[in-house]
Backbone bond lengths (Angstrom), bond angles and torsions (degrees), N, CA, C in turn:
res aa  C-N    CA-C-N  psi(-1)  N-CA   C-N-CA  omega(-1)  CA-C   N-CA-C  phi
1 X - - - 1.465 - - 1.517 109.28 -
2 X 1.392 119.30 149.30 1.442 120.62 -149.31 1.910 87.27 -92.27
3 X 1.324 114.66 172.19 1.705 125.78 -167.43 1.429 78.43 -125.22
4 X 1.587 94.27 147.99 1.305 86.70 170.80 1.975 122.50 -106.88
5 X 1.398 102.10 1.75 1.533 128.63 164.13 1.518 99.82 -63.37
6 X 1.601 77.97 152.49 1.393 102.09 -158.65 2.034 92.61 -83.81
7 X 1.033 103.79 157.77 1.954 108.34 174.99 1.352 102.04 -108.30
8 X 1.391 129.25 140.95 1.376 138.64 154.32 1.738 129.98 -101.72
9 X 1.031 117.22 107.62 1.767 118.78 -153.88 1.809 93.91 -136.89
10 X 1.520 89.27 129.29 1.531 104.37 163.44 1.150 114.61 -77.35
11 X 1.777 109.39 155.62 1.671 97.54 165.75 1.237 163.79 -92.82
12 X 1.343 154.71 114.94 1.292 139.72 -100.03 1.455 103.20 -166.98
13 X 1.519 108.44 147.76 1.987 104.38 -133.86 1.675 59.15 -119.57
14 X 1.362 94.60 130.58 1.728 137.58 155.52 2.198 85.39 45.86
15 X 1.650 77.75 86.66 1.939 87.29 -164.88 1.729 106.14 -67.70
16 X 1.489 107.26 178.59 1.644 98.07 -167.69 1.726 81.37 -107.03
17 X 1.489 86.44 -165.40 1.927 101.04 -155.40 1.159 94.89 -88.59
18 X 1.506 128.52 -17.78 1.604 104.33 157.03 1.336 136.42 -54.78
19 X 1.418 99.38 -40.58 1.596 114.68 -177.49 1.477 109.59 -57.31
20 X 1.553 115.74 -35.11 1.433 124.43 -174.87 1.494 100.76 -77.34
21 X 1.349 125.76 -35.52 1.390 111.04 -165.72 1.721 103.49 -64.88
22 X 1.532 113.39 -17.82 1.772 127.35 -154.09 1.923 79.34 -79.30
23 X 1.565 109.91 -66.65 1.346 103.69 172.32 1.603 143.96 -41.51
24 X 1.266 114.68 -21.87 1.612 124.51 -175.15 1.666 101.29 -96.13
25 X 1.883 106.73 -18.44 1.729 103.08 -162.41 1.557 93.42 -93.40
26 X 1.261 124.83 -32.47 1.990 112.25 -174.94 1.302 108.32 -88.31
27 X 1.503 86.55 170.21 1.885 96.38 170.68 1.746 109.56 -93.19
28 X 1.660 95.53 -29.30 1.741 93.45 163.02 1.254 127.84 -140.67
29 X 0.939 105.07 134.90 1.519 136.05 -172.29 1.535 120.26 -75.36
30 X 1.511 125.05 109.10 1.688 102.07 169.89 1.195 106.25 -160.58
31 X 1.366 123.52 160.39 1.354 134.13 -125.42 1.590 81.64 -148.60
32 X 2.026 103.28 119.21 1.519 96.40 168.48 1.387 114.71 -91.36
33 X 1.297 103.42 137.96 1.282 121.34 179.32 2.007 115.36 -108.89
34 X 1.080 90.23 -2.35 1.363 83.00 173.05 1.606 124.20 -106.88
35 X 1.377 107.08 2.43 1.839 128.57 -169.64 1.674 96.89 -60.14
36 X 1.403 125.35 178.49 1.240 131.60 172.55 1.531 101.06 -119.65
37 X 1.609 109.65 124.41 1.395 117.27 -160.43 1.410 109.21 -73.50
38 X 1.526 107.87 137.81 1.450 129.23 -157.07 1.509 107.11 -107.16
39 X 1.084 143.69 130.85 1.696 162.98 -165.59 1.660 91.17 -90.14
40 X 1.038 96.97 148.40 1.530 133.28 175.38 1.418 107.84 43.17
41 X 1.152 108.41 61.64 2.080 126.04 -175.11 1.274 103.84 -117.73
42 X 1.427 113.67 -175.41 0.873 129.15 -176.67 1.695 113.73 -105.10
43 X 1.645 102.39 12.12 1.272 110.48 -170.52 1.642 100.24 -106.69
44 X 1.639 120.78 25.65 1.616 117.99 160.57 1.318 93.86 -155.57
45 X 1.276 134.63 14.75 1.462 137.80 -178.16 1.536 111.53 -121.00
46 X 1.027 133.37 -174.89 1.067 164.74 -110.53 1.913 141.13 132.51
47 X 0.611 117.55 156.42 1.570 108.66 -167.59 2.187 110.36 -148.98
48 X 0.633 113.16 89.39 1.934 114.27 -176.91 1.552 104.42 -113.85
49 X 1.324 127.35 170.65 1.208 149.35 -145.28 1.423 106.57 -122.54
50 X 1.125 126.31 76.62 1.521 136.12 154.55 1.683 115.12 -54.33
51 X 1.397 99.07 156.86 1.774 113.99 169.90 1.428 112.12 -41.38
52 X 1.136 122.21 -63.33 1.192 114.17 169.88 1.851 131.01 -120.42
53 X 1.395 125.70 24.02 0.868 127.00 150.91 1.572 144.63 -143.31
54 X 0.964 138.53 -130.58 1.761 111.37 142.07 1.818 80.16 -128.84
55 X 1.646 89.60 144.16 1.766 112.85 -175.46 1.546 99.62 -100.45
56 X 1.264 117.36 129.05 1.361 117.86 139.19 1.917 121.18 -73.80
57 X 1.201 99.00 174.09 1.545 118.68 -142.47 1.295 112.25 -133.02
58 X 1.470 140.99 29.79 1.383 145.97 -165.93 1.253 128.90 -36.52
59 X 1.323 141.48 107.53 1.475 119.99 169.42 1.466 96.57 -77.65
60 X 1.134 156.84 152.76 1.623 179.48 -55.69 2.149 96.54 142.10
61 X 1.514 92.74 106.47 1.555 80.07 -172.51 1.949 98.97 -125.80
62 X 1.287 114.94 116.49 1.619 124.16 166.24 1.533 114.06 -16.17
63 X 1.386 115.71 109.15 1.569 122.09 173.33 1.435 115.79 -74.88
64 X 0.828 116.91 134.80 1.601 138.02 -176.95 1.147 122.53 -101.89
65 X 1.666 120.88 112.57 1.250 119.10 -154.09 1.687 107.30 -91.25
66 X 1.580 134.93 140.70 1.056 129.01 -162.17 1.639 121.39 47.82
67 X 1.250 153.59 -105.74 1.315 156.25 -149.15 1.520 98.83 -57.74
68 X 1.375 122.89 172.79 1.370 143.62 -177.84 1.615 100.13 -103.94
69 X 1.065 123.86 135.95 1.838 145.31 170.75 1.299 119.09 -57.55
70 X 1.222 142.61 71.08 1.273 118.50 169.54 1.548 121.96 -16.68
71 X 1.316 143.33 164.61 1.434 121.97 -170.74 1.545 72.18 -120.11
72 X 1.481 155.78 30.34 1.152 146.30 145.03 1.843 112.32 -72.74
73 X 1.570 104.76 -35.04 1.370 122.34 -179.88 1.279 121.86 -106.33
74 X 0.905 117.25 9.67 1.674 127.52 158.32 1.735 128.95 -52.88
75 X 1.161 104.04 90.68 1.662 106.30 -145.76 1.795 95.24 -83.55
76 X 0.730 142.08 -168.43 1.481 159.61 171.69 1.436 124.93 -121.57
77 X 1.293 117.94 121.80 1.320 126.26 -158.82 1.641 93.60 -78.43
78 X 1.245 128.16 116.43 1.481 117.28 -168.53 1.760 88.31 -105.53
79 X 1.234 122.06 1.18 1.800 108.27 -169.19 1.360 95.96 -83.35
80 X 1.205 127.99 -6.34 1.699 123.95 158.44 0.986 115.19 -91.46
81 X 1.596 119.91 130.34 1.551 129.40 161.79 1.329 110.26 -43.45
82 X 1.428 146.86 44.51 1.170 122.28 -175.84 1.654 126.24 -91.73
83 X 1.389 113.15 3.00 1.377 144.89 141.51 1.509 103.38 -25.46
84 X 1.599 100.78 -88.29 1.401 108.96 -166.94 1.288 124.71 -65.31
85 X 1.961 109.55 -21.39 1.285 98.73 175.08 1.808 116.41 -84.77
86 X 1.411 116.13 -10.07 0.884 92.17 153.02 1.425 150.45 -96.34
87 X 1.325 104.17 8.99 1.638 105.01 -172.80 1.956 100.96 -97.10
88 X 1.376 109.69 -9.60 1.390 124.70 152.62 0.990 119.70 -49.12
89 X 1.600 127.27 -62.14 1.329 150.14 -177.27 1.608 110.37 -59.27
90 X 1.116 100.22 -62.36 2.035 110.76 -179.02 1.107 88.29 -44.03
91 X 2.041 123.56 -82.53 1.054 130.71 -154.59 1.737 117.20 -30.44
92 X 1.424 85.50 -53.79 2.105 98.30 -176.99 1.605 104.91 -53.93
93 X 1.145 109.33 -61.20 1.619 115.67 -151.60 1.858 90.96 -77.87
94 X 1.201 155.10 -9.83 1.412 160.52 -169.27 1.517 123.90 -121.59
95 X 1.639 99.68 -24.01 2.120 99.29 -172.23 1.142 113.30 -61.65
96 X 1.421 130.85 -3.41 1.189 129.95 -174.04 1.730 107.17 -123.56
97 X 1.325 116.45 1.78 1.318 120.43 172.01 1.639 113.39 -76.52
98 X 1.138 108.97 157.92 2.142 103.82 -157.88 1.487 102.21 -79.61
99 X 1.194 124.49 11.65 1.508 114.30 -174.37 1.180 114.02 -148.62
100 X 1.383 106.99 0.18 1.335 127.08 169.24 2.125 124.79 -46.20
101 X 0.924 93.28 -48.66 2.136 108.80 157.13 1.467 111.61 -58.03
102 X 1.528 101.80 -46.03 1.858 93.49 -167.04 1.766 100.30 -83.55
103 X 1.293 131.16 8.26 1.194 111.50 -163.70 1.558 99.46 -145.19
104 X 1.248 124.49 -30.40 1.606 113.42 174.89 1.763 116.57 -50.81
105 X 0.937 116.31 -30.02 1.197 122.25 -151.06 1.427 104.78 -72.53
106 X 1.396 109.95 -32.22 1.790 121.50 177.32 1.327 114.79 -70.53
107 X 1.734 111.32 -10.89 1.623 119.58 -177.61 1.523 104.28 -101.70
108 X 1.398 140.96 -10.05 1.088 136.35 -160.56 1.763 106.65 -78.10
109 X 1.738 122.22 -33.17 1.159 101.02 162.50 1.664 144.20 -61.21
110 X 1.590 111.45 -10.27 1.260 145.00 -175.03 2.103 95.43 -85.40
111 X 0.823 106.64 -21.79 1.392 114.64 156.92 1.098 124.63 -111.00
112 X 1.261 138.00 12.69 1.518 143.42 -165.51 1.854 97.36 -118.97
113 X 1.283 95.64 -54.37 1.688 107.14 -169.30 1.472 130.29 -58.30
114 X 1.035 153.00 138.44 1.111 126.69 -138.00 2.283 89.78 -132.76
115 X 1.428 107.61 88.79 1.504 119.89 -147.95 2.015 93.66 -81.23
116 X 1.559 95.62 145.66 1.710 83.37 -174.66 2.184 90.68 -96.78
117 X 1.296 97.27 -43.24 1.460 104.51 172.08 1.214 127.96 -105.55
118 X 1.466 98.79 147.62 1.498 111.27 -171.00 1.414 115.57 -64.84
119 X 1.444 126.14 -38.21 1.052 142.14 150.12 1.730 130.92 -7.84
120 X 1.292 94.96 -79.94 1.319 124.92 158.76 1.416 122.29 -54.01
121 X 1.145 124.14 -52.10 2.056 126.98 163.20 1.692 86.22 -54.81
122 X 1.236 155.74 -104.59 1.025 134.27 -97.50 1.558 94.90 -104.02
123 X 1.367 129.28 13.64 1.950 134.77 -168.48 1.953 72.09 -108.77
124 X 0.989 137.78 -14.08 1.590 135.88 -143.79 1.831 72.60 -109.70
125 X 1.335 105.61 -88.67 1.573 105.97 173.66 1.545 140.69 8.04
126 X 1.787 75.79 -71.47 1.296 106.12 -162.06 1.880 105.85 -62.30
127 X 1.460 94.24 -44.70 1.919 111.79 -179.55 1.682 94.47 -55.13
128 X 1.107 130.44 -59.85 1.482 136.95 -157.15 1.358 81.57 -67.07
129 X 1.303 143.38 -41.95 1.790 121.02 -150.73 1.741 89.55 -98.25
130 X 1.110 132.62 -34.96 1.347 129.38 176.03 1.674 103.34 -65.33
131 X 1.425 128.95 -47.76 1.808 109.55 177.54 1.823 111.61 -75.33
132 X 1.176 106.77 -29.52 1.434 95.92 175.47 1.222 130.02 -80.69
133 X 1.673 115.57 -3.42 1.353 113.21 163.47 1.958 116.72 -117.95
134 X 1.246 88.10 4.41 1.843 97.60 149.18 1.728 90.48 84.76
135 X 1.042 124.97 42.78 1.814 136.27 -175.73 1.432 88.19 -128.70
136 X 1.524 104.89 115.92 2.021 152.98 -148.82 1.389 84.25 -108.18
137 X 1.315 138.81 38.12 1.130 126.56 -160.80 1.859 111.09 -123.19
138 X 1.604 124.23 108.33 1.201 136.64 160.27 1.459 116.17 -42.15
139 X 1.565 123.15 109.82 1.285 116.63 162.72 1.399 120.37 -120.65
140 X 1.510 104.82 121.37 1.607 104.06 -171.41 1.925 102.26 -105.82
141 X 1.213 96.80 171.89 1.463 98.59 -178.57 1.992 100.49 -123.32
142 X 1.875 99.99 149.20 1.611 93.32 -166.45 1.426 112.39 -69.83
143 X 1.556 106.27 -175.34 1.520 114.12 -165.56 1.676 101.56 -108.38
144 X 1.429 97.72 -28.50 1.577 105.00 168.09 1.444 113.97 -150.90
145 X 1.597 116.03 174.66 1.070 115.61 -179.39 1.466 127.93 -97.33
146 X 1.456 119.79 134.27 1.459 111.15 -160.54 1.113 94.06 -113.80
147 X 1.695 132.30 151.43 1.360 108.31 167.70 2.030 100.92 -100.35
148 X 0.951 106.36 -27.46 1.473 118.32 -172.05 1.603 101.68 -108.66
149 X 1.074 135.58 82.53 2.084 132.02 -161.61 1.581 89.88 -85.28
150 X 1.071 102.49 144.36 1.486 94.24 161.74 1.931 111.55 -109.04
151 X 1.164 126.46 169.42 1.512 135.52 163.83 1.565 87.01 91.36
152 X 1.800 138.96 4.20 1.491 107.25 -141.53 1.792 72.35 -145.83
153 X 1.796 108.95 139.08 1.335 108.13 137.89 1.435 143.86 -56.07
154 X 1.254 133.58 134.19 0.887 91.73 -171.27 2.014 119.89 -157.66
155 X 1.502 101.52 98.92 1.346 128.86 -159.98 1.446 106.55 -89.59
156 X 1.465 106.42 53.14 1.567 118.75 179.87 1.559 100.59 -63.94
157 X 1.604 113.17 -58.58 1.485 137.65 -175.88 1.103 117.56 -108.64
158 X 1.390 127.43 11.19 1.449 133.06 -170.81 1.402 87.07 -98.21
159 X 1.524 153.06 -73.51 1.210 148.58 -159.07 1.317 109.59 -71.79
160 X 1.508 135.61 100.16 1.422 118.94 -167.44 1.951 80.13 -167.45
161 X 1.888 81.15 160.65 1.673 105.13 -175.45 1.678 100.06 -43.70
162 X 1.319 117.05 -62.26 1.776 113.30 -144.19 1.071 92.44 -112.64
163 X 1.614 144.30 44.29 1.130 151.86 123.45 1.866 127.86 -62.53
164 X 0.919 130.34 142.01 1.453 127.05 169.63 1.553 117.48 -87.58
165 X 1.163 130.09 92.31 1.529 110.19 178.83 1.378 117.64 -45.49
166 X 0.985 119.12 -43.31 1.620 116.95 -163.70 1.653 103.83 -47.31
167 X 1.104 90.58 -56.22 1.730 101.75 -174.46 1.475 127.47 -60.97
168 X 1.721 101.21 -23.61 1.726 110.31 -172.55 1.211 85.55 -101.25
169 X 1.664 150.14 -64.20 1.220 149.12 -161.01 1.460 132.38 -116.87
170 X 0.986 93.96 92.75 1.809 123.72 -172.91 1.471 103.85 -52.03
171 X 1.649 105.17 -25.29 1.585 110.94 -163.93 1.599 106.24 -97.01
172 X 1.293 127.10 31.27 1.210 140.13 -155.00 1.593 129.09 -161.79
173 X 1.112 126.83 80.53 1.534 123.76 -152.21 1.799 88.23 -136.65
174 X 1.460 94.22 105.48 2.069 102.22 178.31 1.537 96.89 -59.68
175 X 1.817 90.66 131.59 1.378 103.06 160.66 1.853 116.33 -95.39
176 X 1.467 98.36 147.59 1.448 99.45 -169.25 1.984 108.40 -79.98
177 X 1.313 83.85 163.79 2.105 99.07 -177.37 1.299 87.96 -160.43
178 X 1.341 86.13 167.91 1.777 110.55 177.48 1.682 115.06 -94.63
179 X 1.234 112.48 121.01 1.666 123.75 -156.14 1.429 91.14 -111.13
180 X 1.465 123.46 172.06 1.472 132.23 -157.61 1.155 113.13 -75.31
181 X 1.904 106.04 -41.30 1.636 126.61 171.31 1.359 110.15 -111.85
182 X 1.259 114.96 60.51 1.526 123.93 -154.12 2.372 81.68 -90.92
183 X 1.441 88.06 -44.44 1.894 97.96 -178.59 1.496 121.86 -58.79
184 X 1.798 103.26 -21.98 1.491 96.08 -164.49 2.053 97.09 -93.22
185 X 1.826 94.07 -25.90 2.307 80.40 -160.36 1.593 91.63 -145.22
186 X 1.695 105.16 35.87 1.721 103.23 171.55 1.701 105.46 56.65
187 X 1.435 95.02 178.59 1.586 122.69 -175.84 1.656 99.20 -59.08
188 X 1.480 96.56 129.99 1.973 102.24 157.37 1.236 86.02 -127.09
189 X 1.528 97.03 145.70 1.544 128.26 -172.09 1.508 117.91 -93.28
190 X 1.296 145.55 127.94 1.251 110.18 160.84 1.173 103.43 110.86
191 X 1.821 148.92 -8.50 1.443 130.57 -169.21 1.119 105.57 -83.82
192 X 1.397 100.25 -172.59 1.846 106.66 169.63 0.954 155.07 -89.35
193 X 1.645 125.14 97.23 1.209 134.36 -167.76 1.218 115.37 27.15
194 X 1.039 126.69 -40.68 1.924 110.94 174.77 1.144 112.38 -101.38
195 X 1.112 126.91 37.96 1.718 119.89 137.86 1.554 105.87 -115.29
196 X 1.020 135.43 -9.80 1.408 132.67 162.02 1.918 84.17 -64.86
197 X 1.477 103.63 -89.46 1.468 88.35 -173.78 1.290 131.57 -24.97
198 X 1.465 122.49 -62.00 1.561 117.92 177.42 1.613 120.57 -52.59
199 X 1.173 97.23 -4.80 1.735 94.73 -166.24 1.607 94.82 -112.17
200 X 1.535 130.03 -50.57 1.293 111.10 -168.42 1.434 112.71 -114.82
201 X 1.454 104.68 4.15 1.758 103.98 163.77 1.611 122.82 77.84
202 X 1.614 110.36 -99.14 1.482 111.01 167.44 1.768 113.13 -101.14
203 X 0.916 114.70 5.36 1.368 126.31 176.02 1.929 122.84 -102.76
204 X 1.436 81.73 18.20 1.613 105.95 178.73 1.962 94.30 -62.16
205 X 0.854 104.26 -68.30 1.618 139.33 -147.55 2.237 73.39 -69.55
206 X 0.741 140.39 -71.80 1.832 129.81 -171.62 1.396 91.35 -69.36
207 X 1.370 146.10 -55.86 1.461 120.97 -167.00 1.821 102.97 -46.12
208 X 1.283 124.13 -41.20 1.205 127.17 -122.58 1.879 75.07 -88.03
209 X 1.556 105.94 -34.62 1.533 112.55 -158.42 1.791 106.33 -69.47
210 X 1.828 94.03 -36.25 1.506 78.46 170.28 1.603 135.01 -104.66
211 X 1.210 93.66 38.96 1.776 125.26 179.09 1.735 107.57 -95.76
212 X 0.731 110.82 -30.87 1.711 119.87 -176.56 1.600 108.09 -116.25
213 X 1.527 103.49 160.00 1.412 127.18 -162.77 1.624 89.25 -82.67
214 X 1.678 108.58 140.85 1.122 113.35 -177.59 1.615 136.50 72.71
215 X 1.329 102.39 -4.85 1.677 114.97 -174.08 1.306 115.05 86.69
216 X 1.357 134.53 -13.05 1.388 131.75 -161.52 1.878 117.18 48.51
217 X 0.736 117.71 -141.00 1.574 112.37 -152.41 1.952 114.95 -129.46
């Protein structure tokens, strides 16, 4: 059942199925844009299911000498191929996943484009993973920065690599599916949205519902 509080979510390149369950459960959605961008997040990473391990997913982001980054101005180091290594990477660890044909093809400009901000690649993302899995869902970005918001959940720093969900979000318990190497190292919980997609297709949108408290929306 939908909340009617507002959600607060950082931004996060090809987000995991928690982040989606945060998206399907409010009526609003928003993305701070005014925070100072934070290293080793989930806001230039990613995480998918290789042959033999689970891979992280780097965007390569320009270091800034002295001052702190707005994460609005967080540019992308484009002198690394990291384009190609990842659409290498997806391709390997997914060509054999059942939905993998009907759905890469909508991601190939996200590898084609050549993005100056990080910002912008994953607000680009984010639209493509909300129409291709059929989630009616408005996402605005804030007007200022709060550190304490009131009226608003708020999983700015709660969804992150070296966090435990279980322990931070009660409202969040991964539902299981069948993954590519689901035979060789069991269920991993938690990757990024496109291996739920590559693996269960139109049934993205009910895994996701019975992953979160209340069904989501």
């Amino acid at each position: 059942m939908e909340v009617s509080r507002k959600v607060l979510l950082s931004t996060a390149y090809f987000p995991n199925i928690q982040y989606f369950t945060k998206i399907i459960s409010y009526s609003e959605i928003y993305l701070e844009f005014h925070e100072n961008y934070t290293k080793q997040t989930y806001r230039n990473r990613c995480n998918i299911l290789s042959a033999n391990k689970i891979l992280p997913l780097v965007v390569p982001v320009k270091k800034r000498s002295g001052s702190k980054t707005p994460v609005s101005e967080a540019e992308i180091d484009n002198n690394y191929r990291w384009q190609r290594l990842h659409r290498i990477s997806i391709e390997s660890a997914y060509r054999s996943s059942p939905f993998f044909e009907y759905y890469y093809d909508d991601f190939t400009p996200v590898f084609r484009k050549r993005y100056k901000y990080l910002f912008d690649l994953n607000m680009e993302i984010l639209k493509a993973l909300l129409d291709i899995c059929d989630i009616g869902k408005n996402i605005e970005k804030t007007g200022q920065y709060l550190k304490n918001p009131e009226n608003a959940d708020d999983y700015r720093d709660i969804i992150h690599p070296k966090k435990r969900f279980g322990e931070i979000d009660p409202d969040f318990t991964p539902a299981g599916y069948v993954q590519v190497f689901s035979d060789r190292r069991g269920f991993a919980p938690n990757l990024s949205i496109l291996d739920l997609l590559f693996n269960e297709g139109p049934g993205t949108k009910e895994i996701l519902r019975l992953s979160c408290k209340g069904g989501g929306n």
